[in-house]
N, C-alpha and C positions, 0 to 999 in steps of 0.2 A: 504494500500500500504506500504513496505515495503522500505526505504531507508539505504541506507551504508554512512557511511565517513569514513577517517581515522581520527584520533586522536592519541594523549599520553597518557597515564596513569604513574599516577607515582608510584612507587613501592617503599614500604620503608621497610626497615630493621634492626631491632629492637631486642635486649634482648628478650626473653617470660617473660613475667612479668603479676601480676594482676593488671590491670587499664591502661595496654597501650592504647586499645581502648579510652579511657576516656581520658587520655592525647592527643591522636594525633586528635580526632574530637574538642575536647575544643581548639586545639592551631589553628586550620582552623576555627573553629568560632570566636575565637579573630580575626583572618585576615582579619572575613566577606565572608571567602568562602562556597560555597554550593557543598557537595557531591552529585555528579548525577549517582554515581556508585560505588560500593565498593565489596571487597571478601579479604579474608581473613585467613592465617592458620598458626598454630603451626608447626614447624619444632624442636621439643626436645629443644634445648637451644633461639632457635630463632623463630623469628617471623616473615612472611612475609605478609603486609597490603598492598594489591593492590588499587588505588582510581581515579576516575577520577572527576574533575571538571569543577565548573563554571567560572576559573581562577588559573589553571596551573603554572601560572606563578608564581600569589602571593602565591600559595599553599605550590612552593616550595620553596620559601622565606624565610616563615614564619616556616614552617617545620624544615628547615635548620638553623635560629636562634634558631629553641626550640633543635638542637644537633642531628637531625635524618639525617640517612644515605639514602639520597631517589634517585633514576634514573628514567628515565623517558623511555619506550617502545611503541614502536608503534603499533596501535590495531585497528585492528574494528571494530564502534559502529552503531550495527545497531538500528533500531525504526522499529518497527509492532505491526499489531494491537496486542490486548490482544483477538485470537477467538483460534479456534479449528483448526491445521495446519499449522500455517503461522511459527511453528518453521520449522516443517516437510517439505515447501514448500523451505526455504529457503537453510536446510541443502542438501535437494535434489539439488538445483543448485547449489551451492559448490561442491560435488561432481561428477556432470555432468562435471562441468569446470576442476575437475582433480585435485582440491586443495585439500591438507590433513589440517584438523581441531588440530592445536595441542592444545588447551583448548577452554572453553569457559565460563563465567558465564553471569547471565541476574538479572535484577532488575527491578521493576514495576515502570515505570514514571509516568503516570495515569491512570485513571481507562480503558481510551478506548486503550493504546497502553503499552507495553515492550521494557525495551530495552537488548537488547544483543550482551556481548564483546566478540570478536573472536579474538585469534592468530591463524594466519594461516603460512602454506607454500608458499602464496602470499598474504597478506594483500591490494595492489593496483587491482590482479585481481579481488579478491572477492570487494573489493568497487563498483569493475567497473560494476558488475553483477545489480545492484540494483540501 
């Protein structure tokens, strides 16, 4: 079965540099936070690290004493199993309800489910779906 919420992810903004990754998970681990999703890309001089956690709060605490520029977005995170479909099953209802998908990425939670973040053109409809 397949579930939605919404959520924040925080979005940080960064120099491109070698070892930002390294810095910005070592300074969430010093906080004690747990990454439950992340994506990530070079833009030429910049960098933009997408992340969602297990404490948002402290994420961006800690984040912002180590000097990073972070904001936080609202998203859909859904949880389904890990089978054959259930991405297909879900982008099909999205598109039934008339929402456009403006991104998306997915990360493996456990062996038996995935999860996957949606921006949408209604992030509350698409919740409501699921």
């Amino acid at each position: 079965m397949t579930t939605a919420r919404i959520a924040d992810q925080i979005v940080i903004d960064a120099p491109t540099k070698v070892g930002l990754l390294a810095e910005l998970t070592t300074t969430l681990l010093g906080a004690g936070v747990n990454i439950v999703a992340i994506m990530g890309h070079d833009m030429a001089e910049e960098a933009e690290v997408v992340v969602i956690t297990d404490d948002n709060e402290r994420a961006v605490e800690a984040l912002g004493k180590a000097g990073a520029t972070v904001r936080l977005e609202p998203v859909v995170v859904m949880t389904m199993p890990d089978e054959l479909g259930a991405l297909n099953e879900a982008a099909q209802r999205i598109g039934e309800a008339g929402v456009n998908i403006h991104w998306m990425y997915a990360t493996a939670s456990d062996s038996s489910h995935v999860t996957v973040v949606f921006s949408t053109a209604d992030n509350e409809k698409v919740a409501g779906l699921f």
